[in-house]
C-alpha positions in Angstrom: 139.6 1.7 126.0 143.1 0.9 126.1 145.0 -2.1 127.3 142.9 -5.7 127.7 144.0 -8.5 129.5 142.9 -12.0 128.4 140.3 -12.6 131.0 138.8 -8.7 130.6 138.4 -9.6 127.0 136.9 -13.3 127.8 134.2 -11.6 130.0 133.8 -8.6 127.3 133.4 -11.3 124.4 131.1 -13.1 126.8 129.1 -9.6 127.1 128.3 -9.4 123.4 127.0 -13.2 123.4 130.1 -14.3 121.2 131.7 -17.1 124.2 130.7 -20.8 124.3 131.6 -23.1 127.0 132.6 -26.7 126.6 133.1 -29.8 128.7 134.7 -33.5 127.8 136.5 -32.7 124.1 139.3 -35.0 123.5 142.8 -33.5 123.0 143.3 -36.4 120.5 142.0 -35.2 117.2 138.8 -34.0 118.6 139.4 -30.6 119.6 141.6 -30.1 116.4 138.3 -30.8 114.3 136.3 -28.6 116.6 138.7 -25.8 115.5 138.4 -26.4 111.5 134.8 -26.5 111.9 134.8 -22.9 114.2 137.0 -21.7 111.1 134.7 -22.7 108.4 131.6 -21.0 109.3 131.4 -16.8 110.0 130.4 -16.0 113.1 131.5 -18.6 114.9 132.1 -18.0 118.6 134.9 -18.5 120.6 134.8 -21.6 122.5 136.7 -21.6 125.9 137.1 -25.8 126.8 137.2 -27.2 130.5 137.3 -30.5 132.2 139.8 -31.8 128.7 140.0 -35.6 128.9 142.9 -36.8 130.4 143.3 -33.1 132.3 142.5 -31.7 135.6 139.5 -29.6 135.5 140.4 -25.7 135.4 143.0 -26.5 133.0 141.5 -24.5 129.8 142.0 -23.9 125.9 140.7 -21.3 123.8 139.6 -22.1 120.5 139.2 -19.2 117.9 139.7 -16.6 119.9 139.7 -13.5 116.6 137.3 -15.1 114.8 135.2 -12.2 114.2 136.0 -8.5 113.9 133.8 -7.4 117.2 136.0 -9.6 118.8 139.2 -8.4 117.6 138.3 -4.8 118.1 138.0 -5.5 121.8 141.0 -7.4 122.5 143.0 -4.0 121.0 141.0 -1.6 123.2 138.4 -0.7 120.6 134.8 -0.4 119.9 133.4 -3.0 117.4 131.0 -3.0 114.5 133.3 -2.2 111.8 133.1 -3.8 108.7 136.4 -5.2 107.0 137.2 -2.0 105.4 136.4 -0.1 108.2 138.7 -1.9 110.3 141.7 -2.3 107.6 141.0 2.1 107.5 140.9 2.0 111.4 143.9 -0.1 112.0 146.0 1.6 109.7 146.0 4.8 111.2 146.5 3.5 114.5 149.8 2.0 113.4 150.6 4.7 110.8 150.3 7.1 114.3 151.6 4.9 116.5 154.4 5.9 118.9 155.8 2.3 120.8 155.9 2.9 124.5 158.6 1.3 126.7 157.2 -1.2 128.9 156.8 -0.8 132.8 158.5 -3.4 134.6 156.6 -4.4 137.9 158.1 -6.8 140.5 154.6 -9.2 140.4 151.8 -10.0 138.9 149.3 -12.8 138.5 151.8 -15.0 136.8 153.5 -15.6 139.8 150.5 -17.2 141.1 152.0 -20.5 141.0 156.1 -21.3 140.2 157.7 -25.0 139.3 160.8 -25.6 139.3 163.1 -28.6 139.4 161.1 -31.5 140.2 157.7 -30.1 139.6 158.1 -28.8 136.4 155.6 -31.1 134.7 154.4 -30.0 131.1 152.3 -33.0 130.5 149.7 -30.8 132.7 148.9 -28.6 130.3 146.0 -29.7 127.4 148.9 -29.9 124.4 146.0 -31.5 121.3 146.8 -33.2 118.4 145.5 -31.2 115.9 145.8 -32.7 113.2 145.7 -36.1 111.7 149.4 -36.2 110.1 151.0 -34.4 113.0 154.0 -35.6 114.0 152.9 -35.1 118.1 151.2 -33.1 120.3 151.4 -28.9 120.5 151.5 -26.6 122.9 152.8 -23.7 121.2 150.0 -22.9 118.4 149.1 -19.4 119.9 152.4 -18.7 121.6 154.5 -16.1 121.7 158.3 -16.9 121.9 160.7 -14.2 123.6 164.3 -14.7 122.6 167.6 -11.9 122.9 170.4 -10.8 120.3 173.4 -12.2 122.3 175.5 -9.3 119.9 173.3 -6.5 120.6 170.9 -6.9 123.3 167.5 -6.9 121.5 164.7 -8.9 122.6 162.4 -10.1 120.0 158.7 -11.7 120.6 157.8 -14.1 117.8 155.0 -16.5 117.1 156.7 -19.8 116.4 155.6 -23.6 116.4 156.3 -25.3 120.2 155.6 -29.2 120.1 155.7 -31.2 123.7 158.4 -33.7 124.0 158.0 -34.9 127.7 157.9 -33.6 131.0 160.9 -30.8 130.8 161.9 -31.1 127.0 159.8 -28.8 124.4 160.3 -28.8 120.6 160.8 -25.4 118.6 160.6 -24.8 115.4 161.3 -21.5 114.2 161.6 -20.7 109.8 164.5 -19.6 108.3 165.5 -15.8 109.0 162.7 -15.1 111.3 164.5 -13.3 114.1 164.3 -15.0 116.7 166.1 -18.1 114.8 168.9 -15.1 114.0 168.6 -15.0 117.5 169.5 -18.9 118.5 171.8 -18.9 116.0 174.4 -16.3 116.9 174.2 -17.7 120.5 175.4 -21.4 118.9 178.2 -19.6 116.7 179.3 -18.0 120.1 179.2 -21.3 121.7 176.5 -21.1 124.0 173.3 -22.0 125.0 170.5 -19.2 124.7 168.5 -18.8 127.0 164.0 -18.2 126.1 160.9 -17.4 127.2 157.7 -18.6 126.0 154.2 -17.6 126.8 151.4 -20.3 126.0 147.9 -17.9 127.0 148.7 -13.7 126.5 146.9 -10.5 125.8 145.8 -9.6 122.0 148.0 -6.6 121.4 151.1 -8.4 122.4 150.0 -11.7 120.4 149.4 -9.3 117.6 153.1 -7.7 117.8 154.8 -10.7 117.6 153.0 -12.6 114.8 153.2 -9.5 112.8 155.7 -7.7 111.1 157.4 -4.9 113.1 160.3 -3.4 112.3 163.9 -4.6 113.0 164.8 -2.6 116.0 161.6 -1.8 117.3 160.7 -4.2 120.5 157.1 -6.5 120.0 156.4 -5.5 123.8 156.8 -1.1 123.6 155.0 -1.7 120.0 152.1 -3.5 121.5 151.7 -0.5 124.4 152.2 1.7 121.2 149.3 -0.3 120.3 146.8 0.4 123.4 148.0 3.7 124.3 149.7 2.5 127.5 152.6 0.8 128.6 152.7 -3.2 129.2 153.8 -4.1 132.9 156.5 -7.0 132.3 158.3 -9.3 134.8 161.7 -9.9 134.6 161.9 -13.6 134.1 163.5 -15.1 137.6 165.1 -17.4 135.3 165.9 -16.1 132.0 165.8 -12.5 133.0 163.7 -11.6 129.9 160.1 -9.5 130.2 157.3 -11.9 130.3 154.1 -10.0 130.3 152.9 -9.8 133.8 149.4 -11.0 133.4 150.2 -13.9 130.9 148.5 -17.3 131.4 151.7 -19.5 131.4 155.0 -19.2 130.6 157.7 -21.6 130.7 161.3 -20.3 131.5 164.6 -22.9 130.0 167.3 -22.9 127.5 168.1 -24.2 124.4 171.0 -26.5 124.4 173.5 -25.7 121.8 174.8 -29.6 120.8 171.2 -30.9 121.5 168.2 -31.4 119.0 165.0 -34.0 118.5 162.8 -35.0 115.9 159.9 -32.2 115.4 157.3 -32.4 113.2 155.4 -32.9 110.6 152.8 -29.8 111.3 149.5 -28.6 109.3 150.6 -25.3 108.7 149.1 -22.1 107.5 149.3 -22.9 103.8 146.8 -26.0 104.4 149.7 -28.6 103.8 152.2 -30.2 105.3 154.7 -28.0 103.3 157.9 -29.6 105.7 158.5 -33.4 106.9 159.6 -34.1 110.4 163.3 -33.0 111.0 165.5 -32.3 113.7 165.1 -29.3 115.6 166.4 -27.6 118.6 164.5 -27.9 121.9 164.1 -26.0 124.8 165.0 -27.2 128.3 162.3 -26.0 130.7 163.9 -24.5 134.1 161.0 -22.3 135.3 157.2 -22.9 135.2 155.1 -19.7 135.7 151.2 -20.0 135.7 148.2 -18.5 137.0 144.9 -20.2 138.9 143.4 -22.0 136.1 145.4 -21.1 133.3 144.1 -20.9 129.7 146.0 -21.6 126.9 145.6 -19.9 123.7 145.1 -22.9 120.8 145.6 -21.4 117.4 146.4 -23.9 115.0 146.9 -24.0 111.5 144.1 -24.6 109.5 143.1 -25.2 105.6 142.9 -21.6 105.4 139.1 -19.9 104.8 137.9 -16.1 105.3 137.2 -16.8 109.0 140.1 -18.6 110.2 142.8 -15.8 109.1 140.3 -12.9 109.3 142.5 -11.4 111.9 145.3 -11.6 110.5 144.5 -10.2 106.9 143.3 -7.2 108.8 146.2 -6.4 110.4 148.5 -7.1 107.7 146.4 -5.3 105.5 146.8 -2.8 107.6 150.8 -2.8 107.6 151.5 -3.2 103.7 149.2 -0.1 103.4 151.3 2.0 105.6 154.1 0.6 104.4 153.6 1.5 100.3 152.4 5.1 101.3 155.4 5.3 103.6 157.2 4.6 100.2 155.7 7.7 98.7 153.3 5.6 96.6 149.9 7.8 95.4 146.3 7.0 95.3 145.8 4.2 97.1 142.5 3.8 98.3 142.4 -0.3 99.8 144.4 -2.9 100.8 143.2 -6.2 101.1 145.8 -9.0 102.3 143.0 -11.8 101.3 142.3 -14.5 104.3 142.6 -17.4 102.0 145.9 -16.6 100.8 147.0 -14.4 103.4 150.3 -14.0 102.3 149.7 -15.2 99.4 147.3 -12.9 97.6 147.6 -9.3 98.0 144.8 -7.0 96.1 145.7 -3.4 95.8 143.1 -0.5 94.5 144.3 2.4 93.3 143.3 5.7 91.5 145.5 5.6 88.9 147.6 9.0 87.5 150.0 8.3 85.5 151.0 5.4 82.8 152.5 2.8 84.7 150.7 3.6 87.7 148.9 0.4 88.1 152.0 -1.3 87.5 154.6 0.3 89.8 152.4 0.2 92.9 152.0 -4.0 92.2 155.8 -4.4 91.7 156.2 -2.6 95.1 153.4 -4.3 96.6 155.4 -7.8 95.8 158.5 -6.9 97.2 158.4 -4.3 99.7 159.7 -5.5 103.5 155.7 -6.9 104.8 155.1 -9.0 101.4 158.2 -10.2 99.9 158.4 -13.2 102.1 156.7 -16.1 100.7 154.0 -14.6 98.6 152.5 -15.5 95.1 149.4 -13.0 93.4 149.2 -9.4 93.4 146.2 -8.0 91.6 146.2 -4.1 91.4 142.6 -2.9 90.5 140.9 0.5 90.1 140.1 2.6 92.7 136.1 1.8 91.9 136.4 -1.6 92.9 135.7 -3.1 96.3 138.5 -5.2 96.8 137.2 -6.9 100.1 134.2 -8.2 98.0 135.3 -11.3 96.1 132.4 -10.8 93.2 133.7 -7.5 92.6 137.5 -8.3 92.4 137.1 -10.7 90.2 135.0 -9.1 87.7 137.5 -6.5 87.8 140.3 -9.4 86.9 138.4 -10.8 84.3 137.2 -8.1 82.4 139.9 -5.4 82.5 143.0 -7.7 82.3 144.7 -8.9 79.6 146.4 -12.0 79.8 149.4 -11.6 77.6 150.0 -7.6 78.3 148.6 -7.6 82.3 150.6 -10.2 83.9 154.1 -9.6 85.3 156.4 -12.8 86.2 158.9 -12.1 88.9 161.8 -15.2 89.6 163.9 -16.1 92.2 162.0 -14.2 95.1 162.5 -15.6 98.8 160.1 -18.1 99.5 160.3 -20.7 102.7 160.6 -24.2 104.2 156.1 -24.3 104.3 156.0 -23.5 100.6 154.1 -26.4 98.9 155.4 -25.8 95.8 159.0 -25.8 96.1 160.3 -29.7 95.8 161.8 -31.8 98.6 165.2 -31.7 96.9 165.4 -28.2 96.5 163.8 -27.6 100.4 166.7 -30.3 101.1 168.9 -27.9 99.4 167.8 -25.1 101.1 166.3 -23.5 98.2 163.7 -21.2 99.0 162.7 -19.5 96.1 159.6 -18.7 93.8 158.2 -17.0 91.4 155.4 -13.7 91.6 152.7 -13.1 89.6 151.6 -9.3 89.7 148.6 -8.9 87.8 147.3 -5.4 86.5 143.3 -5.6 86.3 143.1 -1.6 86.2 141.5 0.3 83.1 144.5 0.7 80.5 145.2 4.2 81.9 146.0 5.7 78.1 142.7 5.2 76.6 140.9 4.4 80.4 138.3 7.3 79.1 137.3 5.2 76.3 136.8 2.0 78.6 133.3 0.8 78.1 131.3 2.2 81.1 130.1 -0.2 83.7 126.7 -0.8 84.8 125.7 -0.7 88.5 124.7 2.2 91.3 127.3 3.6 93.6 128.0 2.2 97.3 126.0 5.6 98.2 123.1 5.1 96.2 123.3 1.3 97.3 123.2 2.0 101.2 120.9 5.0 101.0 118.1 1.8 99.1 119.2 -0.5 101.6 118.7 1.7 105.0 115.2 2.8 103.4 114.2 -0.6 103.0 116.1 -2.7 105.8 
């Protein structure tokens, strides 16, 4: 199918009866609880609002946009009915396969359907909720995608960062410790100057996917998202900034981030499902350029107490990457990968058909620390190759049956953690002391007497489905 633009996926999503249109919600809390509760149950549809309190009607916000798989297959060019292992197999060949594609860079596009500058800019006209109860202000930049530049060697970098609304021209960014684009911002201060960004608030899937996943240093978000879809994506060359800005994006602001200049930002629900930093000074971004299409819609994906749905697409894609990336390491017999939603980073289940004593063991230490998990994880639970490890029931059995406590677990210290990690104290986040510990637990059959293991009960997956298609 190939490359998908917002609005071809809204009226594909709408097609398969997965769309829901809503008038009057109130930025103010209201449409924050709208989104936990779209999060919380399966299935839930996306929900595209209009006519926002307080906003001028055609001003929109999506709400839980990859909610389902169906829907996430479409916005990267695919068919849909895939279950979650399905889609984790599917997903990792495309990216094991995939070659990135430079981008074509076109002279318009609808994003130049309407430009502010000077004395127009006005970002109080976009719907910016408060999403939360214990946020620290309104945000704009939930869904975003933030394009900065190496000022040493010329890279540009897309990244999915937090973007709070300070007035009219004045945005807040806040952007974790060595992410790249905050290597980005900083090199520019140490050089003395003031970097100039890029932010997108309402953008294609395989672009928003690029940048809020891991891709490897060197390799641009924009040529791996064409990579992606099998065809280039046409960028503009920002009038202002002069960095690519996808073509057909919804908005994107154009400014620069002064270099002696910061505000208060924060606090933020974040992904962990606390408020794992306070409010603090941050730097903020001068707005110079407004670019937006007819009735733009801004993409609102906030941080929620984490559940299955919320971070469903997500898991699937980095699933997807820490399984190409342990096989890349020359890892064998793996047969899953299952980044769980609820933890997302911080629960990793790995099956494997073990070969060798230590097996079981080596793939979990590599699972912990390789390049996609070793940021800010916690569990890793390695489990035999007959276990489904997207079904909870059945990992768990696994975990409490065929692991030991005192021989199974593994305690790893000092690993990098970060600033939204509950667990790490205020003194030692006012330190800058991001570290924690790793827990890598081997639930696999004890592979020198694994023959011995009792035999478990139960009918094969084939036996299963061959029952359940006879019967409906």
């Amino acid at each position: 199918m190939g490359y998908v633009d917002l609005r071809t996926w809204l009226d594909k999503v709408n097609e398969i009866n997965e769309l829901k249109h809503l008038s009057g919600m109130d930025p103010n809390l209201e449409i924050g609880a709208l989104a936990e509760l779209l999060g919380q149950k399966e299935g839930s549809p996306s929900v595209l609002l209009d006519d926002i309190k307080g906003y001028p009607k055609g001003y929109r916000l999506l709400l839980n946009a990859e909610g389902t798989l169906n829907r996430l297959a479409l916005g990267l060019g695919m068919p849909g009915n895939y279950t979650v292992e399905e889609f984790v197999k599917v997903i990792k060949e495309k990216m094991r396969t995939l070659k990135p594609l430079p981008c074509n860079e076109v002279s318009d596009g609808p994003i130049y359907e309407n430009v502010l500058a000077r004395d127009r800019i006005d970002m109080n006209m976009f719907p910016a909720p408060k999403w939360n109860e214990g946020d620290g202000g309104r945000y704009i930049g939930t869904g975003c995608m933030v394009i900065t530049e190496d000022p040493d060697e010329g890279r540009v970098n897309a990244g999915t960062y937090r973007v709070m609304l300070h007035d009219r021209d004045t945005l807040g960014l806040r952007i974790s410790p060595s992410k790249h684009g905050k290597n980005h911002i900083d090199k520019a201060f140490k050089r003395g100057e003031s970097p100039k960004i890029a932010v997108t608030f309402g953008q294609d899937f395989s672009t928003y996917f690029a940048a809020c996943n891991e891709v490897a240093y060197g390799v641009s978000e924009f040529e791996y998202a064409g990579g992606l879809v099998g065809e280039p994506i046409n960028v503009i060359k920002g009038p202002y900034s002069g960095l690519p800005i996808p073509a057909d994006a919804e908005i994107a602001v154009e400014g620069y981030i002064p270099k002696d200049e910061q505000r208060m930002e924060g606090p933020f629900g974040e992904w962990t499902g606390y408020y794992g930093d306070d409010a603090r000074m941050a730097p903020i971004i001068k707005v110079k350029n407004v670019l937006h299409r007819n009735n733009p819609i801004i993409c609102g994906r906030p941080e929620l107490k984490p559940t299955w749905c919320s971070n469903l697409a997500r898991a699937v894609v980095r699933s997807a990457i820490l399984w190409n990336e342990l096989e890349s390491m020359g890892i064998p017999g793996i047969t899953g990968v299952w980044c769980h939603p609820v933890g997302f980073r911080l629960l990793n289940l790995v099956s494997v058909k073990t070969m060798f004593h230590g097996h079981s063991k080596h793939v979990g230490m590599l699972a912990t620390q390789c390049r996609t998990a070793h940021y800010l994880g916690r569990y890793t639970i390695v489990v035999d190759d007959d276990i489904d490890i997207y079904n909870d029931q059945n990992y768990l059995w696994a975990l409490l049956t065929r692991s030991d406590p005192a021989s199974s677990i593994e305690i790893l210290r000092d690993c990098v953690s970060g600033p939204l990690d509950p667990r790490i104290s205020k003194q030692d986040k006012k330190n800058n002391l991001f570290y924690n510990s790793r827990a890598i637990i081997d639930a696999c059959r004890p592979y020198h007497w694994k023959d011995e293991f009792p035999k478990p009960i139960g009918f094969s997956k084939e036996r299963l489905n061959e029952v359940m298609k006879k019967l409906g």
